[in-house]
N, C-alpha and C positions, 0 to 999 in steps of 0.2 A: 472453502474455509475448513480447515481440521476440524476432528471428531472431537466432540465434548466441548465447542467453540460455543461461549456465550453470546452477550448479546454484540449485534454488529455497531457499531460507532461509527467508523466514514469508510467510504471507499474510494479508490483512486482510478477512475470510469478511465481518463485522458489516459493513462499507464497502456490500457489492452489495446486502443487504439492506433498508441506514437509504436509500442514495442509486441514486440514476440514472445512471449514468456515462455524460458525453458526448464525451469527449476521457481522450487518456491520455498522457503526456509519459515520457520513462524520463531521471532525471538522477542524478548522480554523489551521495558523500554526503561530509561534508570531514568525515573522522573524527580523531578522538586515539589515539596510546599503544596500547594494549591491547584499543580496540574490535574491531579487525578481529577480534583472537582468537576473543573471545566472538563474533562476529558467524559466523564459518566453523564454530565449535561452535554454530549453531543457540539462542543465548542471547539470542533478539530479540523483541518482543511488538510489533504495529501495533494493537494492538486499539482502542485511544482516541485515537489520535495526530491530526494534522492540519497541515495547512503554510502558511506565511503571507506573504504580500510586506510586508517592511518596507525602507524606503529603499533598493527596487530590485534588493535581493535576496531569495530564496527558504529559510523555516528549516522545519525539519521538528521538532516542538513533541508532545513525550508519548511519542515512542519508548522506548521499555525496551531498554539493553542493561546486560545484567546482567554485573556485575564479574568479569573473568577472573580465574580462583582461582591463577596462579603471580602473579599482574601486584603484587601485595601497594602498594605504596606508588603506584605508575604507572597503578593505575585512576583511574577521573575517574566523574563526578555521572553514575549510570545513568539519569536521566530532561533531560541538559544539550538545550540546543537544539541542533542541529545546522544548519551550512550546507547547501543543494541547489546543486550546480551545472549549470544550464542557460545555452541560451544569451540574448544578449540579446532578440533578438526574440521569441523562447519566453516570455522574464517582459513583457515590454509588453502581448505579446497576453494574459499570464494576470492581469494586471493590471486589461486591460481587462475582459475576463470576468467578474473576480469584484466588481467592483464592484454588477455587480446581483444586486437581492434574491433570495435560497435559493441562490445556490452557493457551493460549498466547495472547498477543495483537500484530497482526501484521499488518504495512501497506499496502496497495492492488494496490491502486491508487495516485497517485497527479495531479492535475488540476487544471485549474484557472476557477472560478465561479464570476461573475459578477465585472472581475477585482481583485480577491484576492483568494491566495493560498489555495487550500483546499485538507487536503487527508484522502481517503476514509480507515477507520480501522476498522481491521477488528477480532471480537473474534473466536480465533482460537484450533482446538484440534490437538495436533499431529497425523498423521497418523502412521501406523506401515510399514512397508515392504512392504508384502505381498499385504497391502490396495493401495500401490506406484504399484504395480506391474499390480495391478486388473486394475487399472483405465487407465494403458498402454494400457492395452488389449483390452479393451472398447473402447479407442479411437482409436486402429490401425483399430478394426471391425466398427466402424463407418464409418472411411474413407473409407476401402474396397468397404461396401454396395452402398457410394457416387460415387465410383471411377465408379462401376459397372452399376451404375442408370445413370452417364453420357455419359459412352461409348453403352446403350442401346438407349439416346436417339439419337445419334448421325445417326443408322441406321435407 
């Protein structure tokens, strides 16, 4: 998370898993009404989402935010697209990027940063299988070595 990042809202675990992340952009989110509510009560899912350059702007597409329960008439479509606001050079270059084959724009993070919504996105490559499998392996040998440096320091 960037520096001066407040508090954490959701994260998007399934993102480090499916993808490879090579770059990471942190941009604004253009909310409605009632979102913010739900969005500071932790009522937010990135689990399927993804984000897209359309006519040079950036939308963030599968977000969940779930309808603030006083907002009664004032909520809006918990799965609407939402705008990212980045800068210009930020979307040229993610432009160019994602033009070629296996990357993706996915979300990683959402936080609130000095009072306003921000989530962290991230240019992504698909992994294969086998790359899912390796990094299983990796992190079960990690914990072992931990598991094993704990119960030595214990004696």
């Amino acid at each position: 998370m960037p520096k001066g990042a407040g508090k954490m809202i959701a994260q998007n675990k399934k993102a480090y898993h499916d993808y490879s992340i090579e770059e990471t952009y942190e941009a604004g989110i253009v909310l409605q009404g009632t979102e913010i509510k739900s969005i500071r009560q932790g009522k937010v899912n990135l689990k399927d989402s993804y984000a897209r350059i359309d006519k040079g702007e950036v939308f963030l597409i599968g977000m969940h935010v779930s309808p603030y329960e006083q907002g009664n008439r004032y909520n809006h479509d918990p799965l609407r697209e939402r705008k990212l606001l980045l800068h210009n050079k930020e979307i040229s270059k993610l432009i160019g990027e994602t033009k070629e084959i296996g990357y993706a724009l996915v979300p990683l993070k959402l936080y609130l940063k000095n009072g306003y919504a921000k989530v962290l996105i991230g240019l992504a490559k698909g992994k294969k299988k086998y790359d899912k499998r390796e990094d299983l392996k990796k992190k079960e040998a990690k914990r072992e070595v931990e598991r094993a440096f704990r119960e030595r320091q214990k004696m």
